[in-house]
C-alpha positions in Angstrom: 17.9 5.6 7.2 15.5 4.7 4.3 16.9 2.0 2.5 18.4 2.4 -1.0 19.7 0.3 -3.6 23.9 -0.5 -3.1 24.8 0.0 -6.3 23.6 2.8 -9.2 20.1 1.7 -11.0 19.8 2.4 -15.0 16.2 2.7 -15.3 16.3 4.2 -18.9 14.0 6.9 -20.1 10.4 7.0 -18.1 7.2 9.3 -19.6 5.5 10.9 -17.6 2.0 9.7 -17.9 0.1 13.1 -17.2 2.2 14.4 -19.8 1.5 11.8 -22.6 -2.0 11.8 -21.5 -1.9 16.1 -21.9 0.2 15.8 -25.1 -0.3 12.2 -26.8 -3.7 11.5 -25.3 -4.0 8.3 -27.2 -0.3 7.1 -27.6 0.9 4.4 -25.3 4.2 3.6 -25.6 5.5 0.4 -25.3 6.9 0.1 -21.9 3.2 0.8 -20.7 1.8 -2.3 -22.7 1.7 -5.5 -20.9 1.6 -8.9 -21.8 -1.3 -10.6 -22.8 -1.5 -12.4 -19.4 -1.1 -9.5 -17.5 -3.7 -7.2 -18.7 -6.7 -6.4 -17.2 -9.6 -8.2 -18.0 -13.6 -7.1 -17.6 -15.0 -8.4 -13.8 -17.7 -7.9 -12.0 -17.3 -5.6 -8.7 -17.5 -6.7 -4.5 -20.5 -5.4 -3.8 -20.1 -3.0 -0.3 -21.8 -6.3 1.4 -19.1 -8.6 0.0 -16.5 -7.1 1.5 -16.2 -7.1 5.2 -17.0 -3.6 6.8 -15.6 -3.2 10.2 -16.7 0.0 12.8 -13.9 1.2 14.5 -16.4 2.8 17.0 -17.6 -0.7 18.0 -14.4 -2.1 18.7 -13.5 0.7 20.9 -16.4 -0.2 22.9 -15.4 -3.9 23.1 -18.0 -5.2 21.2 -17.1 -9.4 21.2 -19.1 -9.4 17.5 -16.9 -6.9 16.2 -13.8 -8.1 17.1 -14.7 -11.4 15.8 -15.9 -9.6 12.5 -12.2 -8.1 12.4 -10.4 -11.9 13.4 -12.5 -13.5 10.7 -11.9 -10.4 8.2 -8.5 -10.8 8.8 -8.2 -14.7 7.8 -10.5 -14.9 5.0 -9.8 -11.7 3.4 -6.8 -10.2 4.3 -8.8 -6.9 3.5 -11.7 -5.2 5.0 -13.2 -1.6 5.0 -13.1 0.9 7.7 -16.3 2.6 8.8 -16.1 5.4 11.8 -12.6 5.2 11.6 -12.4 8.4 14.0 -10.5 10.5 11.1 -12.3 14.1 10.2 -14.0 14.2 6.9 -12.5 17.0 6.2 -9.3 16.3 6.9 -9.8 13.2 4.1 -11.3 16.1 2.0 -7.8 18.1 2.5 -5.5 15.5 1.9 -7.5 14.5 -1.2 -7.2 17.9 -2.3 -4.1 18.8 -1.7 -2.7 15.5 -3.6 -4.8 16.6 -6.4 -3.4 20.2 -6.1 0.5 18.6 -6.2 -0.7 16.4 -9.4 -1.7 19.3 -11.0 1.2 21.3 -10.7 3.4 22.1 -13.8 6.4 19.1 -14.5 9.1 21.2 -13.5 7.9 22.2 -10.6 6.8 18.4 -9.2 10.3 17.3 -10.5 12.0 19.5 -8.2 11.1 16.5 -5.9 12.0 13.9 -8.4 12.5 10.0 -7.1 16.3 9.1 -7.4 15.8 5.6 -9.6 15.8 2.4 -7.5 14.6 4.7 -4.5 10.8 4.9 -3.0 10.7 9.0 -1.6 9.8 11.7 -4.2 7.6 12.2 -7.6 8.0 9.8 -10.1 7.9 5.9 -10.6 8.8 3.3 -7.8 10.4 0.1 -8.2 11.5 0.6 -11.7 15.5 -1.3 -11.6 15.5 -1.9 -15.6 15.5 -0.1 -18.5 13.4 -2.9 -19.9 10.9 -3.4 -17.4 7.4 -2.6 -17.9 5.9 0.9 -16.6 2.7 1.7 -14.2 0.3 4.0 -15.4 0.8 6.3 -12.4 2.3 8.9 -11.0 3.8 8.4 -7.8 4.4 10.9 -4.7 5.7 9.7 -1.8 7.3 10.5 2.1 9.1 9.3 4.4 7.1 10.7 8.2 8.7 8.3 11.0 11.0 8.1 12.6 13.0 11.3 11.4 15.7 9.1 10.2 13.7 8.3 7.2 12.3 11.9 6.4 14.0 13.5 3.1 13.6 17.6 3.7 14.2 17.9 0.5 11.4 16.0 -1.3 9.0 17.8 1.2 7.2 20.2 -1.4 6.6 24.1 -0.7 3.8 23.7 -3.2 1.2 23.7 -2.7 1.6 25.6 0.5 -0.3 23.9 2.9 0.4 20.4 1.7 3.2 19.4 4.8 0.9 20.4 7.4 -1.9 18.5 6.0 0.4 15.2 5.4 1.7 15.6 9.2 -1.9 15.8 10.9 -2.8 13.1 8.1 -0.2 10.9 9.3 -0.5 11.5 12.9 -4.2 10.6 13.0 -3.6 7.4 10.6 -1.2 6.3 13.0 -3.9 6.2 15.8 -6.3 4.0 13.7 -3.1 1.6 12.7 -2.4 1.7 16.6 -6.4 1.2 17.5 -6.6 -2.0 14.7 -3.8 -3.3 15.7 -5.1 -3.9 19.5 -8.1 -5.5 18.3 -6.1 -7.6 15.5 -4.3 -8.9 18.9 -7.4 -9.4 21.4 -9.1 -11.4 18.2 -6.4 -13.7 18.0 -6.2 -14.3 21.7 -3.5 -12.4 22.6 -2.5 -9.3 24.8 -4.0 -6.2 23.1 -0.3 -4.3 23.1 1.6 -7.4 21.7 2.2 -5.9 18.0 3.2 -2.3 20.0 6.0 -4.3 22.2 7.1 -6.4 18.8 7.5 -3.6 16.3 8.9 -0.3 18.7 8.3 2.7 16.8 6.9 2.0 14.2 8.0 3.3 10.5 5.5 5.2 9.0 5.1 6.4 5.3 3.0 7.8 2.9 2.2 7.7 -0.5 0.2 9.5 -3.5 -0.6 7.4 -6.6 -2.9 9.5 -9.4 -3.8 7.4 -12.3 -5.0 9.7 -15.5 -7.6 8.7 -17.7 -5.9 5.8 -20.3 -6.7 5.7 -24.0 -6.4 1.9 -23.6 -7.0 0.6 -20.2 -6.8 -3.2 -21.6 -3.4 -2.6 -22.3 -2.2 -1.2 -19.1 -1.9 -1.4 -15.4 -2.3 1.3 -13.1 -0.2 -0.7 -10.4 1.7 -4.2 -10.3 0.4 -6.6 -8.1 2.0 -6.8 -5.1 1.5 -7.6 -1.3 2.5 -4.8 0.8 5.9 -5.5 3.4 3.7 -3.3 5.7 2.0 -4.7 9.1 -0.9 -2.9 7.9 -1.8 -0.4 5.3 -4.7 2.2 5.3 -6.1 3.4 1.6 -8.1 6.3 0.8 -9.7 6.2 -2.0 -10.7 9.8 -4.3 -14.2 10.5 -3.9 -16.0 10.0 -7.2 -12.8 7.9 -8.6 -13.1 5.5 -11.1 -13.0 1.8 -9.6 -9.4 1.1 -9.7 -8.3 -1.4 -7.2 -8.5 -5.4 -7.2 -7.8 -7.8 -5.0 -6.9 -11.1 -6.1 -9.3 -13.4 -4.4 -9.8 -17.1 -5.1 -7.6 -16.7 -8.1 -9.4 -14.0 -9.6 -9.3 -10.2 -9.8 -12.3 -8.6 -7.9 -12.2 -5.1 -8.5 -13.4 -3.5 -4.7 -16.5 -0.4 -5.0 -15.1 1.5 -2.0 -17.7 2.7 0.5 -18.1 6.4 1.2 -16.1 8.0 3.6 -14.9 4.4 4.8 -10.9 3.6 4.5 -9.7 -0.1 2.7 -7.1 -1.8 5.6 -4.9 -5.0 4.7 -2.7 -6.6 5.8 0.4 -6.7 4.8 3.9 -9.2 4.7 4.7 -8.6 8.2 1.4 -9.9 10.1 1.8 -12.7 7.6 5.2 -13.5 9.0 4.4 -13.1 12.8 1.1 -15.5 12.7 2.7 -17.6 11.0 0.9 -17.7 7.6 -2.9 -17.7 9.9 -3.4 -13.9 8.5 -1.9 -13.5 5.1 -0.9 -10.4 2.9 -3.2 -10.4 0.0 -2.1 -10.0 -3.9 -3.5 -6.7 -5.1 -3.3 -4.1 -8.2 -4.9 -1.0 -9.7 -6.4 -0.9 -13.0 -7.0 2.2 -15.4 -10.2 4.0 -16.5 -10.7 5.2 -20.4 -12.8 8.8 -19.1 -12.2 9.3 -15.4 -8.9 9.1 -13.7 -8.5 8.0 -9.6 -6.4 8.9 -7.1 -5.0 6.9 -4.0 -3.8 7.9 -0.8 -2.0 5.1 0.9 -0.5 4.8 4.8 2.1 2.4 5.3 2.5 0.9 9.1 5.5 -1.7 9.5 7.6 -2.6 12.3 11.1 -0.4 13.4 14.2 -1.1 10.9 16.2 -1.8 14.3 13.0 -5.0 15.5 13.8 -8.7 14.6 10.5 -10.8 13.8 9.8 -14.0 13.0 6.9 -16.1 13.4 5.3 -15.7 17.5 5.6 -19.0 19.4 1.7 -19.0 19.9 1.3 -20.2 16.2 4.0 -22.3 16.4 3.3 -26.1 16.9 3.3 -29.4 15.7 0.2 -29.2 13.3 1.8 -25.7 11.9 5.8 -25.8 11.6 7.5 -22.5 11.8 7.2 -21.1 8.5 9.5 -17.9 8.1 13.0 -17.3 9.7 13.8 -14.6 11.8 15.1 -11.9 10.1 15.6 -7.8 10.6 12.8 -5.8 9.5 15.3 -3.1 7.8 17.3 -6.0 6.3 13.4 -7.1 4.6 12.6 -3.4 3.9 15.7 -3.0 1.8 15.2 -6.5 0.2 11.2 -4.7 -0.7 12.0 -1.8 -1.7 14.7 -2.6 -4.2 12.8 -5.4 -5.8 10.4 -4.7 -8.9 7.0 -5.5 -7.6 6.2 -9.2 -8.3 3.3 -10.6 -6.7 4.6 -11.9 -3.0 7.8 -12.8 -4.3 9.2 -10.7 -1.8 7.9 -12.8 0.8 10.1 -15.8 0.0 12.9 -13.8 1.5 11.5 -14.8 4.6 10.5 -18.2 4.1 12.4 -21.4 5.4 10.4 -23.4 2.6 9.2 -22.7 -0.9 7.1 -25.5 -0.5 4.9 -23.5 0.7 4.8 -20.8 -2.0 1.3 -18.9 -3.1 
């Protein structure tokens, strides 16, 4: 099962922000307003050469560069772009529009599917477990899709009509390019190529929709926390013609990222983290608002089965680099993630043995 929070969650009264943005266009109330430290501040963007672009269609060919271009992406960035991933464009074109379709349905309709507070499945606002705690402003849908344990029927919308099928081929063929990385993640660090495939089983798989409307006062806001995911890997899609919304927290600052047409933005997430030993780590990253132009994300999240134990793989394991994280169950960490407000990697120290070696 998906994991929920043991006891009930008060999360007090939430606005929805397409509907503040529709009737109160420039009202933000104070839940929404961060603190002067956390607010987004003016940066200057990645340009699409700062970034590391990887092509798929290389490493299926074995290309040696390439897979070096993915080891050394993986270690210095912790994100990287996707070219030739192997997905249609126009299956991204009907994902992105069917998301878009769902955003724009009436409230009462989307609510049918409405997130049950201190849960992560439906239409609403994640990782809100306070009536005091500060607000996103987003909308969130999202979906359980494997195993079938972790599906919710019920939050599976009949509008618009062809949005399930869409999600399932979406899923199915984001799967293969998590599968296809994941190989050449393992061949670049000197391993077997179907080492992560034997260490997580079947993997859990879900998806999620965040649309950001226009703000009246993007300084004020955030679109998302900052966060590391507790994924292995995650795959973003970005809207086409978006505002710039995400940043990655690089060198201590927040680089907002210009995505790349047609590419997909992969990173890594808590779990690789934990199995090479701290040698690829999760990265810090958040999305920011847009005064005119609002942005929507479609994000695929890859992580080891509930039922695997991980912990740190004895080939990055010596006397120059201690064991840094305990073994643990991945559905024991997933309920420890997904019923934590998102905070950075705080999560992460539920792994760790140390906190002297905190980010």
């Amino acid at each position: 099962m998906a994991p929920v929070p043991s006891s009930p969650v008060n999360v007090g009264h939430i606005d929805d922000v397409q509907e503040l943005r529709k009737f109160k266009p420039n009202t933000i109330p104070e839940r929404f307003i961060r603190g002067v430290q956390e607010r987004p501040t003016p940066t200057a963007l990645i340009s699409s050469s700062d970034l590391p672009t990887i092509d798929l269609s290389k490493l299926l060919k074995g290309n040696r560069d390439e897979i070096l271009q993915l080891a050394s992406a993986c270690e210095e960035w912790g994100f990287f772009q996707v070219i030739n991933h192997g997905i249609a464009l126009n299956l991204l074109e009907s994902i992105e529009g069917e998301a878009m379709e769902f955003f724009g349905l009436p409230l009462e309709e989307k609510q049918k599917y409405r997130m049950a507070p201190g849960t992560v499945q439906g239409y609403g606002q994640a990782f809100v477990f306070s009536e005091h705690q500060k607000l996103d402003w987003c909308n969130m849908f999202a979906l359980g899709v494997i195993p079938d344990s972790i599906r919710n029927p019920l939050l599976w919308p009949k509008k618009p009509t062809n949005f399930s099928n869409t999600v399932e081929i979406y899923s199915k063929e984001a799967r293969k390019l998590c599968q296809n990385l994941l190989k050449y993640i393992a061949l670049g660090l000197g391993l077997k190529e179907d080492v992560f495939e034997k260490a997580f089983g079947v993997a859990v798989q879900a998806i999620r929709m965040n649309y950001y409307p226009p703000c009246s006062r993007p300084d004020l806001v955030l679109g998302l926390s900052p966060h590391s995911d507790g994924s292995a890997l995650t795959v973003l899609q970005q809207g086409k013609g978006n505002s710039v919304g995400l940043q990655i927290l690089k060198d201590d600052k927040w680089v907002p990222v210009q995505p790349l047409p047609n590419a997909l933005v992969i990173n890594i997430g808590d779990t690789m983290e934990v199995v090479t030993n701290g040698r690829y780590k999760s990265v810090e990253h958040r999305a920011v608002t847009h005064k005119q132009t609002d942005r929507l994300s479609i994000v695929t999240f890859y992580a080891p089965s509930y039922d695997i134990e991980l912990g740190p793989m004895p080939e990055f394991v010596d006397k120059n680099n201690p064991c840094k994280y305990r073994r643990y169950s991945h559905g024991e960490y997933s309920k420890h993630y997904v019923t934590n407000k998102l905070q950075g990697k705080k999560t992460l120290e539920f792994a760790k043995i140390s906190t002297k070696n905190s980010y």
